[in-house]
C-alpha positions as CSV (number, residue, x, y, z in Angstrom):
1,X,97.6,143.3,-72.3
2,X,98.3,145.1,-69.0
3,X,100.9,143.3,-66.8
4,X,100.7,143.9,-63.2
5,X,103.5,143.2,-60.9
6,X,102.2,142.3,-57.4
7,X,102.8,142.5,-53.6
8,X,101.7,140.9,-50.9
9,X,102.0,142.3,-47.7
10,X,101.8,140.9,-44.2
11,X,103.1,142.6,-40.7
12,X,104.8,144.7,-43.4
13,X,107.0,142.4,-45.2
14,X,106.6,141.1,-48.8
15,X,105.3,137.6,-48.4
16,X,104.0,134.9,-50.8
17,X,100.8,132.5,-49.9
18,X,100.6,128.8,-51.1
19,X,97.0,128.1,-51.5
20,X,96.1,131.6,-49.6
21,X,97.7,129.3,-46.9
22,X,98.1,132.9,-44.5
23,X,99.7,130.5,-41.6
24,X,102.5,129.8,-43.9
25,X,104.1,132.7,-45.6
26,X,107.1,132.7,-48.0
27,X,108.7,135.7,-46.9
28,X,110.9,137.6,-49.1
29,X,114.0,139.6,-48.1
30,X,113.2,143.5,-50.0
31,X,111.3,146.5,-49.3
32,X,107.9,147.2,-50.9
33,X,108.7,150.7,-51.3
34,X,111.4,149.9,-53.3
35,X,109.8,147.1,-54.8
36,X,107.1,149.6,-55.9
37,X,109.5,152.3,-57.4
38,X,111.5,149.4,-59.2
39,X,108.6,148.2,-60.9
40,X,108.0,152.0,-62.1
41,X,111.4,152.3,-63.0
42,X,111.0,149.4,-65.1
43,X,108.2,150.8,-67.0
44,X,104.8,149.2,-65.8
45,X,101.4,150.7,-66.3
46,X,100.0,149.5,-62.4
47,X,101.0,147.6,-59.9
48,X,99.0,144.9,-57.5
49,X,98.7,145.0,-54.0
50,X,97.1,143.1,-51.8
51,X,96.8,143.5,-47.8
52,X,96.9,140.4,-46.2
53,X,96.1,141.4,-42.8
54,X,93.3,143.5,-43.8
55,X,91.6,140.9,-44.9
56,X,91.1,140.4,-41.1
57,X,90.5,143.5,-40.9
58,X,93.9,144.4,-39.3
59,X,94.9,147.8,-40.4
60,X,98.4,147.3,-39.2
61,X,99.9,148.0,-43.3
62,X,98.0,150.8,-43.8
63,X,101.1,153.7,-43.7
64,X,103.0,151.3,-45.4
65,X,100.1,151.2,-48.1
66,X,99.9,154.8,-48.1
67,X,103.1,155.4,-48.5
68,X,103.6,152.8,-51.9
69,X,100.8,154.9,-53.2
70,X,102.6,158.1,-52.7
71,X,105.7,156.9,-54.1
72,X,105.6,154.3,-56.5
73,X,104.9,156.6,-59.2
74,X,102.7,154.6,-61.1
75,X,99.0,153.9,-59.9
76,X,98.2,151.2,-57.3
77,X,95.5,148.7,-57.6
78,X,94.8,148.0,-53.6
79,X,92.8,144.6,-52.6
80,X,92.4,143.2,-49.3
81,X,89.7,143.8,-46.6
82,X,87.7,145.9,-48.7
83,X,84.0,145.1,-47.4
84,X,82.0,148.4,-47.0
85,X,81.2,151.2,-49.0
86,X,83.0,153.7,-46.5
87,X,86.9,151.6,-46.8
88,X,86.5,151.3,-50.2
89,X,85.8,155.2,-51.1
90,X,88.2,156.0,-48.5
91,X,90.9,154.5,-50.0
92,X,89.7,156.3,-53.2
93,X,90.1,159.3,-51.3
94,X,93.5,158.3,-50.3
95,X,95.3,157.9,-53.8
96,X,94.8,154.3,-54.4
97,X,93.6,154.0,-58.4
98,X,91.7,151.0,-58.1
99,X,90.1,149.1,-55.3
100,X,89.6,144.9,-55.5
101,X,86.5,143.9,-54.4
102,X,86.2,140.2,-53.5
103,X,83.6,139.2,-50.8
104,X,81.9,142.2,-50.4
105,X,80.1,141.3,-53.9
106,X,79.2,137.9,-53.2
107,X,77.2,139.6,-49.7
108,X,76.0,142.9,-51.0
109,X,76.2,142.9,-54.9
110,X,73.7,145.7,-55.5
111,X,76.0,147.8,-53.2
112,X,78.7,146.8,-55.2
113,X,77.1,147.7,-58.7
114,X,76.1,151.1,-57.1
115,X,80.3,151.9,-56.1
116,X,81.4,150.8,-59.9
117,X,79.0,153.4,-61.6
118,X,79.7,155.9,-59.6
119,X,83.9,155.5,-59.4
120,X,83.8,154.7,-62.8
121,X,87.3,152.4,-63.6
122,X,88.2,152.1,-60.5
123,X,86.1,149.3,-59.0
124,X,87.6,145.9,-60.0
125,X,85.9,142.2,-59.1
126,X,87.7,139.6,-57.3
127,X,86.7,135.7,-58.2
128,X,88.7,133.1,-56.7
129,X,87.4,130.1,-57.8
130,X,87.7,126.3,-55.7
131,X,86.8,123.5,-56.7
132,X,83.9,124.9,-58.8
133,X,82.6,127.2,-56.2
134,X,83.6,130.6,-55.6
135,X,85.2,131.6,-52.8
136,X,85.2,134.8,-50.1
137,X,86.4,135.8,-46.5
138,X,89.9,135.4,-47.8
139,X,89.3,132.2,-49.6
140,X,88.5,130.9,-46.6
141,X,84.6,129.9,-47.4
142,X,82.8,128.4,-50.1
143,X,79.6,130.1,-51.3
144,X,77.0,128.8,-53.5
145,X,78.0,130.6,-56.6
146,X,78.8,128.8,-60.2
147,X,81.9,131.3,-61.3
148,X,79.9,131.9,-64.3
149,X,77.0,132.3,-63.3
150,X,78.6,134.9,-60.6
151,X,80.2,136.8,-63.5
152,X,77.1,136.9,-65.6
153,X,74.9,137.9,-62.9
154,X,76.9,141.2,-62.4
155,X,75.9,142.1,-66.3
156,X,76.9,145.1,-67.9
157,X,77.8,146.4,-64.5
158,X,80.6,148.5,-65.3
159,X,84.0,147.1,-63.7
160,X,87.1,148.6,-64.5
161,X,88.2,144.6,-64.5
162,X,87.9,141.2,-63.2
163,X,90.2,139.2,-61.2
164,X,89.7,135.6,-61.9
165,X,92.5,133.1,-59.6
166,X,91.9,129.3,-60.0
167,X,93.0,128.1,-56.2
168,X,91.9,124.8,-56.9
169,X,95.1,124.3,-59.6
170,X,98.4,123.1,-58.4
171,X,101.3,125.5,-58.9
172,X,102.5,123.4,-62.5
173,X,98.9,122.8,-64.2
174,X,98.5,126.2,-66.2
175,X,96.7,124.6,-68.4
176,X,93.9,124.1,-66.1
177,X,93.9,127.6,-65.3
178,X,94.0,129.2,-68.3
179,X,91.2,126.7,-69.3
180,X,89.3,127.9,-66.3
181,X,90.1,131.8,-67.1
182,X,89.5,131.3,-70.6
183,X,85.8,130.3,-70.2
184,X,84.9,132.9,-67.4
185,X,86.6,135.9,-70.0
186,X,84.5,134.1,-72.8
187,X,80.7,135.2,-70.3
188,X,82.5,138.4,-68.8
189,X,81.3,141.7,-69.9
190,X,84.1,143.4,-68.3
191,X,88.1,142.5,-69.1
192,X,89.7,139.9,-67.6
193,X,93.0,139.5,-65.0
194,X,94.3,136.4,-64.8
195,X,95.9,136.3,-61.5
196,X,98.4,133.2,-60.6
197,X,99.1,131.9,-64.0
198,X,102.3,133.2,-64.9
199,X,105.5,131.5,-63.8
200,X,107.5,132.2,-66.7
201,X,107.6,134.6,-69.4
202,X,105.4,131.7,-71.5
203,X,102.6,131.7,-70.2
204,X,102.4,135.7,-70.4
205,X,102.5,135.1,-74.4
206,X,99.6,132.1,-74.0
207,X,97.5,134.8,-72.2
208,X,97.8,137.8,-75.0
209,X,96.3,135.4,-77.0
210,X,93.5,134.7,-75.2
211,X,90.6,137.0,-76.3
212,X,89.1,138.6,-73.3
213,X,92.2,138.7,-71.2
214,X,93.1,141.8,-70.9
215,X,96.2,141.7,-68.2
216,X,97.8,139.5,-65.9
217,X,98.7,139.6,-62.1
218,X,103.0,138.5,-61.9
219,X,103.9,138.0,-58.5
220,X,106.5,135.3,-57.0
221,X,107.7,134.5,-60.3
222,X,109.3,138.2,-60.3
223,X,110.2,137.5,-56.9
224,X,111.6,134.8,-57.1
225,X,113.4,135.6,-60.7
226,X,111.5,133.2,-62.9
227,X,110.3,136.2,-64.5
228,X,112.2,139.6,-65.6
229,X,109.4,142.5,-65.4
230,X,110.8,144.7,-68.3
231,X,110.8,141.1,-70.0
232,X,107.1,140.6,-69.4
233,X,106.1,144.0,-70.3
234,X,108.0,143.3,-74.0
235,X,106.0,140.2,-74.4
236,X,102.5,141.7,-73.7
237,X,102.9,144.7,-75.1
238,X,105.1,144.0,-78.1
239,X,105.9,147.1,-80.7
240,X,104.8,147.3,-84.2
241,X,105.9,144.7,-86.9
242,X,108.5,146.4,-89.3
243,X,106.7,147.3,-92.4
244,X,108.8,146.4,-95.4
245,X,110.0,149.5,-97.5
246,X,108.3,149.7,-101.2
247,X,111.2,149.7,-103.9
């Protein structure tokens, strides 16, 4: 299992939504560049990142996003804002690995089928799910989509992922969302990403076991210290048992 460490950036700081409450930040005291090089340096696969004022279509983090991608070192999964074909495969052409696509495939999901085949693992679904519904626009409106249904419609279509995020769950009741997540991986064709699950090293373990889950979005809880990265990386990608020695 793939853990992600994530960023969230608004007017260029590393920030922290309740909810996807955007009025009311948490707003952390570190760089993202840094942040991005730290989580290289402690040996992630990816990072997460998602541009909160893009989703309004405010471009004001995009040097700042150019620049993680040119120096993190490791490759950059980008979300945020990403609702026609010519941002998405620009940011392609910028560096960025893979692009989250959220409400863009609830409005024009042939369009989005057409960008995964042709960038083959690098197109990644977003569905944030409220009570029952999933939501777009920032999870801002409710459309008239059954998660699993949503999921299933898409098919074979070939994703290099799918982010599932349970909104509807308070911070403490994991095991509503991993219930929630569980189900959805159990219909999906493409591999799972639990986003907002994790708030200590725990519920990473819980996950790997999961079948269909195949990584993990980790965000305040390495911000905030509840979770060490190079901790999390140990638990979902444990080495080999020892093999005892024939006499």
């Amino acid at each position: 299992m793939i853990v992600y460490p994530t960023l969230e950036l608004k007017d260029g700081r590393c920030v922290s939504l309740s909810r996807g409450r955007l009025e009311s930040p948490q707003v952390w005291p570190l760089d993202p560049v840094a942040a991005a090089r730290g989580f290289a340096r402690d040996g992630a696969q990816w990072m997460h990142l998602t541009d909160l004022d893009a989703v309004d279509g405010d471009d004001r983090n995009a040097d700042l996003v150019q620049e993680i991608i040119r120096s993190a070192g490791i490759p950059l999964q980008l979300g945020g804002g990403m609702r026609s074909r010519d941002r998405i495969e620009q940011w392609i052409d910028r560096g960025a690995g893979r692009i989250v696509i959220g409400t863009l495939a609830a409005w024009e999901p042939a369009l989005v089928r057409e960008l995964a085949e042709h960038h083959p693992d690098q197109i990644v679904l977003s569905v944030d799910v409220w009570q029952g519904q999933v939501m777009t626009e920032g999870w801002r409106k409710a459309g008239a989509f059954d998660p699993a249904g949503y999921i299933q419609a898409f098919g074979d279509t070939p994703f290099a992922g799918i982010i599932v995020t349970d909104i509807d769950s308070d911070i403490d009741e994991v095991d509503a969302q991993l219930g929630l997540i569980s189900s959805l991986a159990a219909v999906a064709q493409a591999p799972v990403i639990a986003s907002g699950v994790v708030r200590q090293g725990d519920d990473i373990a819980r996950l790997s076991h999961i079948p269909g889950i195949a990584g993990a979005l980790v965000g305040r809880a390495l911000l905030n210290g509840s979770v060490a990265l190079h901790e999390a990386l140990a638990v979902a990608q444990p080495g080999p048992e020892p093999v005892a020695q024939l006499q």
